[in-house]
N, C-alpha and C positions, 0 to 999 in steps of 0.2 A: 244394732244389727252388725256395724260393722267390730263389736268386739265379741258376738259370738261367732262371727266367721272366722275370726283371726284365733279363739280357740279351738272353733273345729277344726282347723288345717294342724295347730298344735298338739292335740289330743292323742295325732296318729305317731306309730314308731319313723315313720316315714311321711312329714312335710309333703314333700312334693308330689306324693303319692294322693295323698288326702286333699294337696290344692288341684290337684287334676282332677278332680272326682268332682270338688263342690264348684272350680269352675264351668266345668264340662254341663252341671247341671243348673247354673247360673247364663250360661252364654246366650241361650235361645230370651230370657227376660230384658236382658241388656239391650239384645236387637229387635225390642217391642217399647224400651223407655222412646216417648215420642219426643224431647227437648235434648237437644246439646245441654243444655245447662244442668239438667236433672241425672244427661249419662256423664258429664263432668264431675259436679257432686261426688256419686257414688265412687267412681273412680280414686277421685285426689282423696278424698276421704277413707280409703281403703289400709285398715291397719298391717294388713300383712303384706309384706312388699309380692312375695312369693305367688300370693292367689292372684293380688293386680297383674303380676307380669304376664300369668298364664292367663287370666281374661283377657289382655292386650294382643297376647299372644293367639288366640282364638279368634279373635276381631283381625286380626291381618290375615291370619291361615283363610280365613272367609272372604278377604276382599282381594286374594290373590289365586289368580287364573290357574296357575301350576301348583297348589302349595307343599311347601315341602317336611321333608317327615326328618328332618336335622332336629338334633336337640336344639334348644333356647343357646343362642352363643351368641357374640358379637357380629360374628361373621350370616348368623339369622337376620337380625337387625339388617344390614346392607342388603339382604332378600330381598325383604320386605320392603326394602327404598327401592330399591329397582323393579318387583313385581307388582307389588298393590298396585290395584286401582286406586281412585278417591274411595272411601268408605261407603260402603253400601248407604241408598238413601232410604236413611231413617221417614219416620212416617212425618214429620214437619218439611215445610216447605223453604229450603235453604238455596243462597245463589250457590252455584259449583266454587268461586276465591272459599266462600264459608265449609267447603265440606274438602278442599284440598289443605284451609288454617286448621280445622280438626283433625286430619290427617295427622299430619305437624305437631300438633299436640303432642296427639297420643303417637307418635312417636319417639316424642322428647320422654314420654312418660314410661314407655316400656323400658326407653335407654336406663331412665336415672334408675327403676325398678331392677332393673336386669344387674345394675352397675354395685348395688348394695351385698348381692353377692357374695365376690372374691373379697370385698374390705369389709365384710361383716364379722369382728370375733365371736359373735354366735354361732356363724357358719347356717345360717337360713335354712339348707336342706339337710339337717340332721335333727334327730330328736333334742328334745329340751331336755331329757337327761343324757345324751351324750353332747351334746355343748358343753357341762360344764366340766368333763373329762377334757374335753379342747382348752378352754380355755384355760384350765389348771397346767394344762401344758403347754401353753402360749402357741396350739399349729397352727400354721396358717393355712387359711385357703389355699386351693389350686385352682391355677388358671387353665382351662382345656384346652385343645390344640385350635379349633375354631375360633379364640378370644383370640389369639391372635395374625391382629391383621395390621396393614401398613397405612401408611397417611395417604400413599399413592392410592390405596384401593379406597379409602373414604371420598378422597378426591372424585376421582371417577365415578364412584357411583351418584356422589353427589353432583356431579354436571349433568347428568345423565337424567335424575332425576328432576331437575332443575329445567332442561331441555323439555320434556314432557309437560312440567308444569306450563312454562312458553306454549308449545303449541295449545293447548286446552286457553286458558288465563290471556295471553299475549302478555305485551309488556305496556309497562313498568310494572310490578307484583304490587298488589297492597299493601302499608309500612306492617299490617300485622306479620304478615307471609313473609317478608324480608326480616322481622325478627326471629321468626321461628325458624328458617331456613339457617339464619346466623349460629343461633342457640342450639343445634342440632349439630350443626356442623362441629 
């Protein structure tokens, strides 16, 4: 499965076009897988960084109040810490620490997806035969104006987030949540 998705996103002259389409029509299944562990699986196992980011991306757009219509940027990412809810609850029965460490996760997971990007010399959102025009000419990616953001603004948003967790959780966070908080950071 996961390598004929990873060709259907390829197929098109437009990546990101084609991963919007097969996520768009993947998103509503995702939010009917009844186990963390089964919507983990599919996820971490996903060959195409591009379709992962944008399912992940779909999963926040959904768990957040306001969502916003910004392209995929880094400065998305900090949205989505400061807007999300915890994650819609899935059809198992999970404590809230379990559905704010999933959160966390997939958070970390759209980060590293999103992050492959601007250091990809395939260049992820162009076709696979304009790739190798790139790469015969060694371009590099670009970085959009939203990718850049400050330490200050991670900072903050991550107290902020961290704040919210406190009031929900209280303290001390469980060692899982304090790793993933760390590793996001």
């Amino acid at each position: 499965l996961q390598r004929m998705l990873a060709m259907a996103v390829e197929v098109d002259r437009s990546p990101t076009c084609s991963s919007r389409k097969i996520a768009d029509d993947i998103f509503p299944f995702i939010l009917n897988i009844p186990l963390r562990s089964q919507r983990e699986a599919l996820l971490n196992t996903m060959e195409s960084q591009l379709l992962r980011c944008r399912l992940l991306e779909l999963l926040f757009q959904h768990s957040c109040d306001v969502p916003t219509t910004a392209s995929m940027s880094l400065d998305k990412v900090l949205y989505f810490l400061s807007h999300s809810s915890v994650l819609p609850q899935f059809q198992d029965e999970t404590a809230t620490w379990q559905r704010w460490d999933e959160m966390l996760q997939y958070l970390s997971l759209l980060l590293l997806s999103y992050h492959t990007f601007p250091l990809s010399p395939e260049h992820l959102r162009t076709s696979v035969s304009d790739r190798m025009k790139l790469i015969a000419q060694r371009a590099k990616a670009r970085l959009q104006d939203s990718d850049d953001i400050s330490q200050l603004d991670i900072q903050l948003k991550m107290n902020d987030f961290i704040s919210r967790m406190q009031k929900t959780l209280g303290e001390p966070f469980p060692p899982q949540i304090q790793e993933k908080l760390f590793m996001l950071q």
